[in-house]
N, C-alpha and C positions, 0 to 999 in steps of 0.2 A: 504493500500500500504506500509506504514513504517515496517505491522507487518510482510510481505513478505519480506521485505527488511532487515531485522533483523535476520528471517528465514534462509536467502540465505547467508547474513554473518555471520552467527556462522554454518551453513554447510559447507561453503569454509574453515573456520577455523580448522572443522574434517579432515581436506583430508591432502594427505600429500603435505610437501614442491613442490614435484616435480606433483602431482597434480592439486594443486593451480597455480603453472607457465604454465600448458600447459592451463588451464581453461583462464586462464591471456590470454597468447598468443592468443588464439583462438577465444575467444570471445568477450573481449576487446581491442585486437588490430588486429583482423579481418585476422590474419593469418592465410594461408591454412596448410595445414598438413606437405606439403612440409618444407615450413617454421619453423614452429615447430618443425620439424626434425632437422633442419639442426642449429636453435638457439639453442636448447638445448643438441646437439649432439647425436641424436640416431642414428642407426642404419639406418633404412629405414621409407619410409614414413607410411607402413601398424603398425611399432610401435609406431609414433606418435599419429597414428588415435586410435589403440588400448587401450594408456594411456588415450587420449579423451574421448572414449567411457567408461574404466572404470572408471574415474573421474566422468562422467555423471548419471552412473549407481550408483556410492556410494554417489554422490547428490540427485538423485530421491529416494534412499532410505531414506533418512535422511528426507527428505520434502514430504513425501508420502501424508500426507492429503492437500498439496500444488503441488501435480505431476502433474495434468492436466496443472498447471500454469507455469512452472516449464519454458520455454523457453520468455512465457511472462516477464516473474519477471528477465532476464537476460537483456532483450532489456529495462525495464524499468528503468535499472540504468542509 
């Protein structure tokens, strides 16, 4: 569990600034997209969801032999 946990932070560490805040928002402070949108000042909610999604997708590349776990290891924090 620590070496998953170690995994996910030096991956969050790859991403970028604005990245890491919507991963923030989203997953540890359980904001919807909306939300995201509007803390972080985008545009609309389909570009928050979208920075989510590719934040997600250049996480699962990074942790690839850890992908199947990849949503567990976020609730396990």
């Amino acid at each position: 569990n620590s070496r998953k946990r170690k995994a996910l932070e030096d991956a969050l560490l790859n991403l970028s600034k604005r990245q890491r805040e919507c991963i923030y928002y989203y997953f540890y402070q359980s904001m919807g997209y909306g939300e995201v949108a509007s803390i972080m000042g985008l545009s609309s909610v389909k570009s928050a969801r979208n920075l989510i999604y590719k934040s997600i997708d250049s996480l699962k590349s990074q942790l690839e032999p850890l992908k199947n776990n990849l949503l567990a290891i976020f609730f396990a924090l």
